[in-house]
C-alpha positions in Angstrom: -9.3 -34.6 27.5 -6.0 -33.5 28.0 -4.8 -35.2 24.9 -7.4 -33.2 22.8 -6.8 -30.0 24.4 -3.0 -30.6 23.6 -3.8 -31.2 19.8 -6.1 -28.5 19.6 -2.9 -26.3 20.9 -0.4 -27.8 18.9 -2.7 -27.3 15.8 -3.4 -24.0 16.3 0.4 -23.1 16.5 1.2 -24.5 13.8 -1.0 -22.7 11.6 -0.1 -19.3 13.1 3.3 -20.1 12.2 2.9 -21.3 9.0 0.7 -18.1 8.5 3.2 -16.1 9.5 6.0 -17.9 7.9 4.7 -17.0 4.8 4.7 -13.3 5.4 8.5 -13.1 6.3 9.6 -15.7 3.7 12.6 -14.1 1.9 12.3 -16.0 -1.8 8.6 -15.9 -2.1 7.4 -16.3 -6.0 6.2 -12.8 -6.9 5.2 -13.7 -10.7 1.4 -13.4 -9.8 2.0 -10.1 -7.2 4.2 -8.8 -10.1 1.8 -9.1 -12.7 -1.3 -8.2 -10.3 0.7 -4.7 -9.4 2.0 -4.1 -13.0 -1.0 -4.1 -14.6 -1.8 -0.7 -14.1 0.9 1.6 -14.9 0.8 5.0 -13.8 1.8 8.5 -15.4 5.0 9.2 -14.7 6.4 12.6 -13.5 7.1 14.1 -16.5 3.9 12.7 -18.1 1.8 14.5 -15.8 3.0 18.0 -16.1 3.3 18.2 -12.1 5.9 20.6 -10.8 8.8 18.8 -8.4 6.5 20.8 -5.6 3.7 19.2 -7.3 5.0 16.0 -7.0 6.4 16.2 -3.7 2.7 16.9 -2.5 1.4 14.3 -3.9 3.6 11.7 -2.2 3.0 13.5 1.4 -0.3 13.2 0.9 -0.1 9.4 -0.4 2.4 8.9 2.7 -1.0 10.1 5.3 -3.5 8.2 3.0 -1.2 5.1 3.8 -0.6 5.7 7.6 -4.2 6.0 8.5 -4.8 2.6 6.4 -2.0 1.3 9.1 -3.7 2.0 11.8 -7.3 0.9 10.2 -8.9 4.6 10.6 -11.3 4.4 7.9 -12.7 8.0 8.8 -8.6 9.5 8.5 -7.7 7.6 5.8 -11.0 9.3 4.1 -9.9 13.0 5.1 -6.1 12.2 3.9 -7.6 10.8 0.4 -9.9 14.1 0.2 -7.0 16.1 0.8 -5.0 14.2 -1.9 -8.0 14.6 -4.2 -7.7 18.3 -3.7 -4.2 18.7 -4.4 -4.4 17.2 -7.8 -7.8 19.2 -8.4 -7.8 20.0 -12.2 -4.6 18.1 -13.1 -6.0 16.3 -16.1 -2.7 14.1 -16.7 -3.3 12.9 -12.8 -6.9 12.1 -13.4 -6.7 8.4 -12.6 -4.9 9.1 -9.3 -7.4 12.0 -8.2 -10.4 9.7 -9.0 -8.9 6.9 -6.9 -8.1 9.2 -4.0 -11.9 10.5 -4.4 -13.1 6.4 -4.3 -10.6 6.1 -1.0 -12.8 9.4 0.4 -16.1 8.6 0.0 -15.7 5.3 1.2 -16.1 4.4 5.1 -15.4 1.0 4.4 -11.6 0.2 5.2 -11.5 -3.2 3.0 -12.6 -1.2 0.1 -10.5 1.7 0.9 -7.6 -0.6 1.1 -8.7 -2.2 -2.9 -8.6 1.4 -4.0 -5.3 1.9 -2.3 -3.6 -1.0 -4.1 -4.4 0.5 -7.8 -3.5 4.0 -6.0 -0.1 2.8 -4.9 0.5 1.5 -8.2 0.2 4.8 -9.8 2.4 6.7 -7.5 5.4 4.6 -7.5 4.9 5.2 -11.4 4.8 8.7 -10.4 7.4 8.5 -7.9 10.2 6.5 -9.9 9.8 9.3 -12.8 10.0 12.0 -10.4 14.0 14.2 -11.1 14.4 14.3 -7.3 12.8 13.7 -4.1 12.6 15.5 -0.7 12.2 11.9 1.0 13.7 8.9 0.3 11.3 5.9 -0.5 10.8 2.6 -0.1 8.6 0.5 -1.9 7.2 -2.3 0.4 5.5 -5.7 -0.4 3.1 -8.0 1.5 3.0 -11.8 -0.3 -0.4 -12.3 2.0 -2.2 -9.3 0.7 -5.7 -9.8 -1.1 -6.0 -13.5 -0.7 -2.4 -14.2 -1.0 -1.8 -12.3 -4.7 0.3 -9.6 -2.9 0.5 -5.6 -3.0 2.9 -2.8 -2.7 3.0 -0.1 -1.6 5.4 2.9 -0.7 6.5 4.1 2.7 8.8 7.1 3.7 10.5 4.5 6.5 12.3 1.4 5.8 10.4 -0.3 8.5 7.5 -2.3 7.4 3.9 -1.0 8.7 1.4 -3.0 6.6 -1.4 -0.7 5.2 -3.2 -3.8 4.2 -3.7 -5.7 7.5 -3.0 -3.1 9.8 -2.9 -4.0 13.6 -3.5 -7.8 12.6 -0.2 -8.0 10.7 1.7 -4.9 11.0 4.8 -6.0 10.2 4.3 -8.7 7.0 6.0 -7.4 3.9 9.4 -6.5 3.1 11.7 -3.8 1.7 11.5 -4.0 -2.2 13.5 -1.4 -3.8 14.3 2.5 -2.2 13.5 5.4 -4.2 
Protein backbone atom coordinates (compact mmCIF):
# COMPACT_ATOMS: atom_id res chain seq x y z
CA UNK A 1 0.00 0.00 0.00
CA UNK A 2 2.63 2.26 0.75
CA UNK A 3 4.37 1.48 -2.41
CA UNK A 4 1.20 2.53 -4.38
CA UNK A 5 0.46 5.53 -2.47
CA UNK A 6 4.27 6.58 -3.23
CA UNK A 7 3.72 6.08 -7.08
CA UNK A 8 0.60 7.67 -7.13
CA UNK A 9 2.65 10.81 -5.52
CA UNK A 10 5.59 10.65 -7.54
CA UNK A 11 3.23 10.47 -10.59
CA UNK A 12 1.27 13.19 -9.82
CA UNK A 13 4.50 15.46 -9.42
CA UNK A 14 5.78 14.73 -12.24
CA UNK A 15 3.01 15.79 -14.29
CA UNK A 16 2.58 19.07 -12.43
CA UNK A 17 5.99 19.78 -13.24
CA UNK A 18 6.10 18.82 -16.59
CA UNK A 19 2.88 20.95 -16.89
CA UNK A 20 4.38 23.71 -15.64
CA UNK A 21 7.67 23.27 -17.25
CA UNK A 22 6.11 23.93 -20.34
CA UNK A 23 4.71 27.22 -19.33
CA UNK A 24 8.11 28.81 -18.32
CA UNK A 25 10.07 27.10 -21.10
CA UNK A 26 12.26 29.87 -22.62
CA UNK A 27 12.78 28.41 -26.41
CA UNK A 28 9.29 27.09 -26.88
CA UNK A 29 8.35 26.72 -30.89
CA UNK A 30 5.85 29.53 -31.44
CA UNK A 31 5.34 28.70 -35.39
CA UNK A 32 1.70 27.39 -34.66
CA UNK A 33 0.96 30.43 -31.76
CA UNK A 34 2.52 32.79 -34.42
CA UNK A 35 0.41 31.81 -37.13
CA UNK A 36 -2.80 31.22 -34.77
CA UNK A 37 -2.35 35.10 -33.42
CA UNK A 38 -1.37 36.49 -36.89
CA UNK A 39 -4.14 35.49 -38.60
CA UNK A 40 -6.24 38.27 -37.83
CA UNK A 41 -4.59 41.47 -38.31
CA UNK A 42 -5.99 44.53 -36.96
CA UNK A 43 -6.41 48.21 -38.16
CA UNK A 44 -3.82 50.05 -37.21
CA UNK A 45 -3.76 53.57 -35.69
CA UNK A 46 -3.72 55.54 -38.50
CA UNK A 47 -6.09 53.16 -40.39
CA UNK A 48 -8.77 53.73 -37.97
CA UNK A 49 -9.05 57.44 -37.95
CA UNK A 50 -8.83 57.33 -33.87
CA UNK A 51 -7.38 60.47 -32.30
CA UNK A 52 -4.00 59.68 -29.95
CA UNK A 53 -6.94 60.32 -27.00
CA UNK A 54 -8.83 57.94 -28.96
CA UNK A 55 -6.44 55.45 -28.96
CA UNK A 56 -5.27 55.89 -25.59
CA UNK A 57 -8.94 54.98 -24.48
CA UNK A 58 -9.12 52.15 -26.16
CA UNK A 59 -6.11 50.53 -24.65
CA UNK A 60 -7.37 51.55 -20.87
CA UNK A 61 -10.22 50.04 -21.57
CA UNK A 62 -8.58 46.80 -23.26
CA UNK A 63 -6.14 46.99 -20.10
CA UNK A 64 -9.70 46.43 -17.51
CA UNK A 65 -11.25 43.96 -20.04
CA UNK A 66 -7.93 41.94 -19.52
CA UNK A 67 -7.65 42.36 -15.67
CA UNK A 68 -11.11 41.19 -14.87
CA UNK A 69 -10.28 38.01 -17.25
CA UNK A 70 -7.23 37.65 -14.62
CA UNK A 71 -9.04 37.40 -11.91
CA UNK A 72 -11.92 35.14 -13.81
CA UNK A 73 -14.82 37.85 -13.07
CA UNK A 74 -16.95 36.99 -15.85
CA UNK A 75 -19.69 39.66 -14.70
CA UNK A 76 -16.50 42.63 -14.68
CA UNK A 77 -14.90 41.56 -17.49
CA UNK A 78 -18.57 42.06 -19.24
CA UNK A 79 -19.03 45.72 -17.81
CA UNK A 80 -15.22 46.60 -18.97
CA UNK A 81 -16.04 45.07 -22.58
CA UNK A 82 -19.42 47.22 -22.56
CA UNK A 83 -17.51 50.17 -21.69
CA UNK A 84 -14.97 49.47 -24.46
CA UNK A 85 -17.86 48.88 -26.85
CA UNK A 86 -19.00 52.34 -25.95
CA UNK A 87 -16.01 54.14 -26.46
CA UNK A 88 -15.54 53.06 -30.01
CA UNK A 89 -19.50 53.61 -30.61
CA UNK A 90 -19.77 54.77 -34.26
CA UNK A 91 -16.06 54.31 -35.22
CA UNK A 92 -16.69 52.37 -38.44
CA UNK A 93 -12.75 51.72 -39.07
CA UNK A 94 -12.86 50.02 -35.33
CA UNK A 95 -15.88 47.93 -36.18
CA UNK A 96 -14.26 44.56 -35.73
CA UNK A 97 -12.84 45.60 -32.28
CA UNK A 98 -16.32 47.09 -31.06
CA UNK A 99 -18.17 43.91 -32.20
CA UNK A 100 -15.68 41.77 -30.32
CA UNK A 101 -15.88 43.91 -27.17
CA UNK A 102 -19.86 43.61 -27.57
CA UNK A 103 -19.39 39.42 -27.92
CA UNK A 104 -16.99 39.72 -24.53
CA UNK A 105 -20.26 41.78 -22.97
CA UNK A 106 -23.04 39.76 -23.58
CA UNK A 107 -21.38 36.78 -22.62
CA UNK A 108 -21.36 35.50 -18.92
CA UNK A 109 -19.41 32.68 -19.83
CA UNK A 110 -15.62 33.35 -19.01
CA UNK A 111 -14.20 30.52 -21.52
CA UNK A 112 -15.98 32.18 -24.20
CA UNK A 113 -15.12 35.58 -23.07
CA UNK A 114 -11.67 34.58 -22.99
CA UNK A 115 -11.97 33.11 -27.10
CA UNK A 116 -13.24 36.51 -27.92
CA UNK A 117 -10.48 38.09 -25.97
CA UNK A 118 -7.80 36.30 -27.96
CA UNK A 119 -9.08 37.68 -31.55
CA UNK A 120 -9.57 41.13 -29.39
CA UNK A 121 -5.99 41.14 -28.32
CA UNK A 122 -4.91 40.60 -31.72
CA UNK A 123 -6.44 43.64 -32.99
CA UNK A 124 -5.24 45.97 -30.42
CA UNK A 125 -1.60 45.25 -30.51
CA UNK A 126 -2.28 45.98 -34.38
CA UNK A 127 -3.81 49.03 -33.01
CA UNK A 128 -1.32 49.60 -30.40
CA UNK A 129 2.06 49.08 -32.48
CA UNK A 130 0.62 51.76 -35.14
CA UNK A 131 -0.28 54.13 -32.50
CA UNK A 132 2.57 57.69 -32.84
CA UNK A 133 2.91 57.55 -29.05
CA UNK A 134 1.69 56.05 -25.98
CA UNK A 135 0.75 57.34 -22.38
CA UNK A 136 1.78 53.72 -21.03
CA UNK A 137 4.40 51.55 -21.99
CA UNK A 138 3.32 48.01 -23.16
CA UNK A 139 4.09 44.67 -23.10
CA UNK A 140 2.94 42.17 -25.19
CA UNK A 141 2.72 38.82 -23.19
CA UNK A 142 2.44 35.08 -24.44
CA UNK A 143 1.12 31.91 -22.79
CA UNK A 144 2.52 28.59 -24.95
CA UNK A 145 -0.43 26.55 -22.87
CA UNK A 146 -3.26 28.72 -23.91
CA UNK A 147 -6.30 27.09 -25.92
CA UNK A 148 -5.08 23.54 -25.89
CA UNK A 149 -1.53 24.36 -26.07
CA UNK A 150 -1.69 26.70 -29.62
CA UNK A 151 -0.76 29.76 -27.51
CA UNK A 152 -2.16 33.49 -27.18
CA UNK A 153 -1.05 36.96 -26.52
CA UNK A 154 -2.08 39.41 -25.17
CA UNK A 155 -1.01 42.96 -23.88
CA UNK A 156 -0.46 44.20 -20.35
CA UNK A 157 0.53 47.73 -19.00
CA UNK A 158 3.10 45.73 -16.36
CA UNK A 159 5.96 43.58 -17.26
CA UNK A 160 4.87 41.04 -14.79
CA UNK A 161 2.93 38.19 -16.26
CA UNK A 162 -0.84 37.88 -15.01
CA UNK A 163 -2.41 35.29 -17.38
CA UNK A 164 -5.85 36.44 -18.67
CA UNK A 165 -6.27 33.03 -20.02
CA UNK A 166 -6.08 30.74 -16.93
CA UNK A 167 -6.46 33.16 -14.40
CA UNK A 168 -5.99 31.94 -10.62
CA UNK A 169 -5.07 28.36 -12.01
CA UNK A 170 -1.95 29.63 -13.81
CA UNK A 171 -1.41 33.15 -13.17
CA UNK A 172 1.85 33.49 -13.95
CA UNK A 173 2.49 31.16 -17.35
CA UNK A 174 3.54 33.24 -20.22
CA UNK A 175 6.35 35.57 -20.86
CA UNK A 176 7.38 39.05 -21.90
CA UNK A 177 7.35 39.20 -25.78
CA UNK A 178 8.10 42.49 -27.07
CA UNK A 179 7.39 46.26 -25.02
CA UNK A 180 5.58 48.73 -26.76
Amino acid sequence: MKRLSFILTLSILLMLAFGFSACSEENHDHSNASAHSEETTGPTASQTGLSQSQTQQTLTAYLLVKDALVATDATATATAAKEMAKNLAGITEVAEIQSLTQQIAASEDVAAQREFFNTLSQQVYALAKEASALETKLYKQYCPMAFNNTGAYWLAAESEVNNPYFGDMMLHCGKVEEEL
